[in-house]
FIKOL-320833 format. One record per residue (C-alpha): residue number from 1; x negated, y, z negated; chain. Coordinates in Angstrom, 3 decimals, m for minus. Layout:
N
{NUM; {X; Y; Z}; 'A'}
...
end
This chain:
280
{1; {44.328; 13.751; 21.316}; 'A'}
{2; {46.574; 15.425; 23.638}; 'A'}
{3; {50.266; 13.989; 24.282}; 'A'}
{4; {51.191; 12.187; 26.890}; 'A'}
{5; {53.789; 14.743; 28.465}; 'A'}
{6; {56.818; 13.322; 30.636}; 'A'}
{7; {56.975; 15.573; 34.015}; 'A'}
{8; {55.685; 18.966; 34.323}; 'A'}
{9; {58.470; 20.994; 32.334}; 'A'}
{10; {61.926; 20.919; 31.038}; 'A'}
{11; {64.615; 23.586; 31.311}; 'A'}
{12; {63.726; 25.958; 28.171}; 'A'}
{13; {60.109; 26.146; 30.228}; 'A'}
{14; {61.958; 27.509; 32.854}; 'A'}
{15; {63.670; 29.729; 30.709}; 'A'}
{16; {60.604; 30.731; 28.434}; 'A'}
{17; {58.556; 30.783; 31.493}; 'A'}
{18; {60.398; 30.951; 34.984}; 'A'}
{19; {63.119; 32.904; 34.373}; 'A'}
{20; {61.757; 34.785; 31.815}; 'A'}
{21; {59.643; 36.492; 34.642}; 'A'}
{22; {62.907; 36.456; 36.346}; 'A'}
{23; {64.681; 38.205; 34.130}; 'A'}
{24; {61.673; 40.855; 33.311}; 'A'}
{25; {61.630; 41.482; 36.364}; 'A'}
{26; {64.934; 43.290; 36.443}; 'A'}
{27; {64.310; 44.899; 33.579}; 'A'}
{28; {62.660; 48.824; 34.397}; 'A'}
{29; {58.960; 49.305; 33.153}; 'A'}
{30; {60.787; 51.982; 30.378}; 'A'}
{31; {59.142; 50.932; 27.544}; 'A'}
{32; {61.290; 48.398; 26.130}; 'A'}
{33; {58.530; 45.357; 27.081}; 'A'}
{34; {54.616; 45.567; 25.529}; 'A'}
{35; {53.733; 48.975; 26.369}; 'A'}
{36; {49.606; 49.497; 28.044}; 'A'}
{37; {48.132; 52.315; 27.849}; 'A'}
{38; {44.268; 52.922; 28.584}; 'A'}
{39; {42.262; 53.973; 25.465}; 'A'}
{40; {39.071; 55.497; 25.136}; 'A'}
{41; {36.571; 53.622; 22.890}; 'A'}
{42; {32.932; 54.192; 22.705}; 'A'}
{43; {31.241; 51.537; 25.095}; 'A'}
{44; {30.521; 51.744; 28.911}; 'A'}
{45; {34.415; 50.424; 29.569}; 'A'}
{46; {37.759; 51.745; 28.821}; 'A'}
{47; {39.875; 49.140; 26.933}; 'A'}
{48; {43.090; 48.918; 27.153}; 'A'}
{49; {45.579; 47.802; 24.979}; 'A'}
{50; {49.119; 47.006; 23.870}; 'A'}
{51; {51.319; 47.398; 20.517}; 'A'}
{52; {51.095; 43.916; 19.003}; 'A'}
{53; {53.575; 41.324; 20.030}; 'A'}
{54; {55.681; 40.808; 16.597}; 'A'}
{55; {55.262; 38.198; 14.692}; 'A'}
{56; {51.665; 38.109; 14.651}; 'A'}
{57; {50.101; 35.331; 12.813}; 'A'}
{58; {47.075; 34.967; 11.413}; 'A'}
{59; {44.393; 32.696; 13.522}; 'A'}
{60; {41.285; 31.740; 11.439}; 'A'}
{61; {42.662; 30.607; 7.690}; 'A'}
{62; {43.666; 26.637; 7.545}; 'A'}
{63; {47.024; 25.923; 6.512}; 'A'}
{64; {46.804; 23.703; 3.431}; 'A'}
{65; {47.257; 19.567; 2.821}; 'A'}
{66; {50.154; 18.869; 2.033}; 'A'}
{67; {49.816; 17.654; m1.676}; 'A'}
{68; {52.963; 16.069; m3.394}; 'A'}
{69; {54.697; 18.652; m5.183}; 'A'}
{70; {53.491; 21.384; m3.253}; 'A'}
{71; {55.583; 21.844; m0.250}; 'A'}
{72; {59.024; 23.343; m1.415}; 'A'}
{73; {62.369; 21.204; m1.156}; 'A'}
{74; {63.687; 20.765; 2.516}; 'A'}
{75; {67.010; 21.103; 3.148}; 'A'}
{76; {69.204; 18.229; 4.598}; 'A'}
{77; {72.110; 18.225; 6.637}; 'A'}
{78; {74.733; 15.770; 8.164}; 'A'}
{79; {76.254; 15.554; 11.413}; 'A'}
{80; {75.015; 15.641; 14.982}; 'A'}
{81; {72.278; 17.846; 16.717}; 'A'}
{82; {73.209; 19.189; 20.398}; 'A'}
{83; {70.973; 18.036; 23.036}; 'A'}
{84; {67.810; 20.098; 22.452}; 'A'}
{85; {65.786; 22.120; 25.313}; 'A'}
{86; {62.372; 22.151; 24.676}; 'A'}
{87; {58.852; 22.639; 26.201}; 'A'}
{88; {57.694; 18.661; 25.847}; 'A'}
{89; {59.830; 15.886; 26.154}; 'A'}
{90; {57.447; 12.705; 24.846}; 'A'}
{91; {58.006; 9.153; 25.111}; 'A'}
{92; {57.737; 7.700; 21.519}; 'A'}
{93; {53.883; 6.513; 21.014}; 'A'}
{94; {52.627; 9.456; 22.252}; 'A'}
{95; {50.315; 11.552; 19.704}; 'A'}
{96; {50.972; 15.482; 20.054}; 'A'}
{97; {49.042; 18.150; 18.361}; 'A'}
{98; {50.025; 21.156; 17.713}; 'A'}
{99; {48.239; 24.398; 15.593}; 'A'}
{100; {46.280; 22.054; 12.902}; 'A'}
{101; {49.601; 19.706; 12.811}; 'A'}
{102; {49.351; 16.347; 14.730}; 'A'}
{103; {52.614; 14.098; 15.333}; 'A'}
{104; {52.760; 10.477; 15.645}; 'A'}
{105; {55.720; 9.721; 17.403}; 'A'}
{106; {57.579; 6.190; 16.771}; 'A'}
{107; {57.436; 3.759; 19.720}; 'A'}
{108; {60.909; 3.124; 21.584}; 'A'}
{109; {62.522; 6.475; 21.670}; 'A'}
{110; {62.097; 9.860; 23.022}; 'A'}
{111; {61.779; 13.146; 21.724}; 'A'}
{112; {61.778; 16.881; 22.971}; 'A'}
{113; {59.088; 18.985; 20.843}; 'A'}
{114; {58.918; 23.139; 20.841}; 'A'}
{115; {57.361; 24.920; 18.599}; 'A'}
{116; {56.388; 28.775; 17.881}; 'A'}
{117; {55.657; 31.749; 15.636}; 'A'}
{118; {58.962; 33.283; 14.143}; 'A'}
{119; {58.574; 35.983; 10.937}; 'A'}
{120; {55.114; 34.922; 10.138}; 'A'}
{121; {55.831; 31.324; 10.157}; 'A'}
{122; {54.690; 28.586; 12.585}; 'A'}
{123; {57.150; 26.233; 12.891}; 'A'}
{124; {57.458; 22.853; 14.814}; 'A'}
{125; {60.869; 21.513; 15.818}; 'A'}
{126; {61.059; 17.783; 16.959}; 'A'}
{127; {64.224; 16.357; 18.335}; 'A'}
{128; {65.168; 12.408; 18.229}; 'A'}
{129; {66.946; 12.477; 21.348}; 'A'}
{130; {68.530; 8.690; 20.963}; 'A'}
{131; {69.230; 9.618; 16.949}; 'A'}
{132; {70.331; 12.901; 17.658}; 'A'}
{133; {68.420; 14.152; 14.618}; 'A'}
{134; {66.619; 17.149; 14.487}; 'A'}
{135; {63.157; 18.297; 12.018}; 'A'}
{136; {61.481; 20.767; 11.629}; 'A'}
{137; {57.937; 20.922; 9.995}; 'A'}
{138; {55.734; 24.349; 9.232}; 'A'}
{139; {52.276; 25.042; 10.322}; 'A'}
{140; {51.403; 23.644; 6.930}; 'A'}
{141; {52.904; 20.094; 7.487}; 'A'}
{142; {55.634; 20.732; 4.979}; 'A'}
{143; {58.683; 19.313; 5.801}; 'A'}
{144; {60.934; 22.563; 6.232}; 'A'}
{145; {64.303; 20.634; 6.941}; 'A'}
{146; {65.993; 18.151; 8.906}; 'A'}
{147; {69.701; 17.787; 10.470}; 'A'}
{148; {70.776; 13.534; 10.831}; 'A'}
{149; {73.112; 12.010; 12.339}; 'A'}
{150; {73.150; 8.673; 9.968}; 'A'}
{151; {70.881; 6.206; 7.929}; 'A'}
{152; {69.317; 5.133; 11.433}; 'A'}
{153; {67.742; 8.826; 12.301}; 'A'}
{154; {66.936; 9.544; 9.113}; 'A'}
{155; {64.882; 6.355; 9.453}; 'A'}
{156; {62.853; 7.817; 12.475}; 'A'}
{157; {62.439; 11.306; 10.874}; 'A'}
{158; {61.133; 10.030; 7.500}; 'A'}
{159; {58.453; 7.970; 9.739}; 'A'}
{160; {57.213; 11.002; 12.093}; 'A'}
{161; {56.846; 12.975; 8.500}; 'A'}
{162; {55.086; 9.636; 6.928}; 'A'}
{163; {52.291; 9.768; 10.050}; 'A'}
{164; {51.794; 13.389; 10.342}; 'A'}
{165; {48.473; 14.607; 10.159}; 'A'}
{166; {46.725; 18.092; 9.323}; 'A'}
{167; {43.679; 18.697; 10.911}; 'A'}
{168; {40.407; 20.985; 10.304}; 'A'}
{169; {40.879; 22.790; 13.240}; 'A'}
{170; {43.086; 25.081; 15.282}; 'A'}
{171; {44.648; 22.974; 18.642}; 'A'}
{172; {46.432; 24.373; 21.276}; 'A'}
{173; {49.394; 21.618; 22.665}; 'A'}
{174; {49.461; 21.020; 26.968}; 'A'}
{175; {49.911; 23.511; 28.934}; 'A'}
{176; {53.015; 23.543; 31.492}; 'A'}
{177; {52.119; 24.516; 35.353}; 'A'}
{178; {54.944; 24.824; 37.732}; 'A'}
{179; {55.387; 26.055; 41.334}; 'A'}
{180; {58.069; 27.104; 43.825}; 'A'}
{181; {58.485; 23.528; 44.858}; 'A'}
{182; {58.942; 21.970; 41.177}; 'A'}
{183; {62.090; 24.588; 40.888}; 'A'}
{184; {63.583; 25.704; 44.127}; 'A'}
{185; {64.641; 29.302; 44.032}; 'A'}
{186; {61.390; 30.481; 42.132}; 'A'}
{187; {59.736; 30.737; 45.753}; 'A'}
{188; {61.768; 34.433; 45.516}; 'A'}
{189; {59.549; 37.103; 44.885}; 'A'}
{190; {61.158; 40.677; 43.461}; 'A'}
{191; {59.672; 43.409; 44.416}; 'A'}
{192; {56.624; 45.191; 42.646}; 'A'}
{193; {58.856; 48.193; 41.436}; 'A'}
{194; {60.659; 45.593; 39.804}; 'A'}
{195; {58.604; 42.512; 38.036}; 'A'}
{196; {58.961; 45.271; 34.844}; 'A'}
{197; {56.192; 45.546; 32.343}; 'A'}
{198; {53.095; 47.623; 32.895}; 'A'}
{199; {50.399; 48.012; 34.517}; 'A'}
{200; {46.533; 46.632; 33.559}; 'A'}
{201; {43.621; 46.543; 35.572}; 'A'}
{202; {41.014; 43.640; 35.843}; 'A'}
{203; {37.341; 44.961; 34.689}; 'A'}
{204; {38.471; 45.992; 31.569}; 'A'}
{205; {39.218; 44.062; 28.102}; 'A'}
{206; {43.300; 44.422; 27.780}; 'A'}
{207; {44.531; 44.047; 24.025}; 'A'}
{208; {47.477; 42.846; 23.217}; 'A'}
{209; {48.349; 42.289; 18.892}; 'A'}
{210; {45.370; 40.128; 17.758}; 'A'}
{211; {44.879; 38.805; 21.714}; 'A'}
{212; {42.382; 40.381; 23.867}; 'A'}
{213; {42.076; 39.195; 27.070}; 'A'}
{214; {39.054; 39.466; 29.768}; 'A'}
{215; {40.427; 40.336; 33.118}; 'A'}
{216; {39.012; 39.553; 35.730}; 'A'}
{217; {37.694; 42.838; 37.950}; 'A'}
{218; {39.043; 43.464; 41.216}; 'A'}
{219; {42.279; 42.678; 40.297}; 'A'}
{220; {46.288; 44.544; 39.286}; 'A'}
{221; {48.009; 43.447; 36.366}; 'A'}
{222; {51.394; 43.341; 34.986}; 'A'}
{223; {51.891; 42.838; 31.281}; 'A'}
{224; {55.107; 42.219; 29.018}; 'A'}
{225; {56.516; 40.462; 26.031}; 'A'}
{226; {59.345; 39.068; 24.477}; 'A'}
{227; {61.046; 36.779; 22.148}; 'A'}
{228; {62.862; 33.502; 23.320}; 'A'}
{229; {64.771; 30.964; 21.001}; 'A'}
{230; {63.320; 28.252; 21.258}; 'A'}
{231; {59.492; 29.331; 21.596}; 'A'}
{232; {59.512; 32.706; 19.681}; 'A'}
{233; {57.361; 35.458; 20.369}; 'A'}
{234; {55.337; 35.204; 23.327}; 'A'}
{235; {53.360; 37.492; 26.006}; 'A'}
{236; {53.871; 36.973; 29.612}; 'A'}
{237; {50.919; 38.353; 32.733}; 'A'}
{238; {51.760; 38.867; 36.033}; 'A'}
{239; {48.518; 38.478; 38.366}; 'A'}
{240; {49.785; 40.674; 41.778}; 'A'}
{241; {47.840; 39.049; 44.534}; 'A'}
{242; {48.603; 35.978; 43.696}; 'A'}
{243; {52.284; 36.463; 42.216}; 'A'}
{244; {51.965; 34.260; 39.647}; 'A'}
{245; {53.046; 34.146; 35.949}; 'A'}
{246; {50.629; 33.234; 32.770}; 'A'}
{247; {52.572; 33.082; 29.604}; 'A'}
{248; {50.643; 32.838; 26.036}; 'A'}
{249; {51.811; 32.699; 22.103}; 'A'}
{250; {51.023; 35.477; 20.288}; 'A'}
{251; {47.939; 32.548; 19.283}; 'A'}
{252; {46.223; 32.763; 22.444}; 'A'}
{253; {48.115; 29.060; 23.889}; 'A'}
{254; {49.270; 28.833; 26.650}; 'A'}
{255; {52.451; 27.506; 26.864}; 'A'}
{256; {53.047; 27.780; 31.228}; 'A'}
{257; {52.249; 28.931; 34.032}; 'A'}
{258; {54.245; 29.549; 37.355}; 'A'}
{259; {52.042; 29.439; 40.913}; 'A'}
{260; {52.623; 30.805; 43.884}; 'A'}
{261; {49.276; 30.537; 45.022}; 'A'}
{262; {46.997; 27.510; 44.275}; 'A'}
{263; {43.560; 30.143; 44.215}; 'A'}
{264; {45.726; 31.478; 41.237}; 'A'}
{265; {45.031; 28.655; 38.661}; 'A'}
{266; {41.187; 29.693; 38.683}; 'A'}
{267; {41.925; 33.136; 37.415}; 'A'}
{268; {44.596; 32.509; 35.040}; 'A'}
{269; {41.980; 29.577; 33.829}; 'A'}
{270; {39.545; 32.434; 33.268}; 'A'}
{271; {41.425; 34.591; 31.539}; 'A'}
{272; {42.620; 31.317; 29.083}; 'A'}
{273; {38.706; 30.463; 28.624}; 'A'}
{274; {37.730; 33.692; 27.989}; 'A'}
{275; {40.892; 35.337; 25.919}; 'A'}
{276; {39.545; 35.849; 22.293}; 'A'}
{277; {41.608; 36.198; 18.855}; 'A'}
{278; {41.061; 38.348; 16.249}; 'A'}
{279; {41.005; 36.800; 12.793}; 'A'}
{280; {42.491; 37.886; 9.870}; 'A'}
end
């Protein structure tokens, strides 16, 4: 079941997807972003492809059930979290899934949820906003730590970890879509020569780490990556005609989208449907 998300995105989406572009765009296509390079392979079509975004994870094994005993010891810690950014802010009741981890959220709060790959590990970070408590689960459902404020929060955090579910399969969590209008001053569009990245053409299969993605022909590319805190590692597209942003986890999620042009959301949705992951 997806969650029930609360607007379109907050400020870190920006960040890990608006301004990201922003800021690769300043940046000069001199190799410091995913590098493409075409590649001869034997088939009909050159492929292209990319060094892998690090970390990597792997897609196809199922993180375990948490057993008692078997998650290590989480570490706890006193005091006061800051007001956390993140890419879903969820009224309490809402059910989000995330990777093969679903959260049940208590009723009469709210919470901001991120999550990402960072060294190898998938990790899930869920803030009580009215406790201002913080925890933070792995991809396996253990418990990796938690940061209260008092008896009350700890209250909240000990229920979300009570509820939490692991699932047989592999989910991706909502997708954010923003345009110019949602954040004035994202209507500016830099130049070509200097959105950064490089370049990929549509017709061919473009691989990036265990991603490859099926762009669509008779289109120009541009292709970086990156690493935000929160949200980790992540790869960001630039479709030209339509100057619009798709930005994935190293996973194949998406996590957001910026649109200039509404005919954009059918070829970014393509390229979504059709991306495939390699398996470990």
């Amino acid at each position: 079941m997806r969650s029930r998300i609360i607007g379109l995105l907050t400020f870190v989406v920006v960040a890990v997807g608006v301004a990201v572009g922003v800021y690769l765009a300043g940046q000069a296509s001199d190799g410091t972003t995913s590098a493409v390079e075409g590649t001869p392979v034997p088939t009909a079509i050159a492929r292209q492809s990319a060094p892998g975004l690090s970390p990597s994870p792997p897609a196809s094994p199922t993180p375990p059930t948490p057993e008692p005993g078997a998650c290590p010891p989480p570490y706890r810690k006193s005091g006061t979290v800051s007001a956390m950014v993140g890419r879903w802010r969820l009224e309490g009741g809402a059910v989000h899934t995330d990777g093969y981890v679903t959260l049940h959220l208590p009723v009469g709060r709210q919470f901001v949820v991120d999550s990402g790959w960072y060294s190898q590990e998938f990790q899930i970070t869920i803030y009580d906003v009215e406790g201002q408590s913080a925890l933070h689960v792995r991809g396996d459902g253990c418990e990796k730590g938690r940061t209260v404020r008092d008896a009350a929060g700890d209250a909240v955090l000990d229920e979300i970890m009570a509820s939490l579910e692991i699932g047989g399969s592999y989910a991706c969590p909502s997708a954010g879509r923003v345009t110019p209008e949602d954040f004035p001053g994202t209507e500016k569009v830099p130049p070509l020569s200097q959105i950064g990245g490089q370049s990929a053409k549509g017709g061919a299969p473009l691989t990036v780490g265990d991603l490859t993605l099926q762009l669509p022909a008779g289109r120009e590319f541009r292709v970086g990556g990156g690493v935000s805190s929160p949200g980790g590692s992540f790869l960001w597209l630039y479709d030209i005609e339509s100057q619009s942003y798709l930005y994935l986890r190293p996973d194949g999620c998406e996590t957001s989208r910026l649109v200039r042009d509404p005919a954009a959301d059918a070829v970014l949705d393509e390229i979504v449907a059709t991306l495939e992951v390699r398996s470990r």
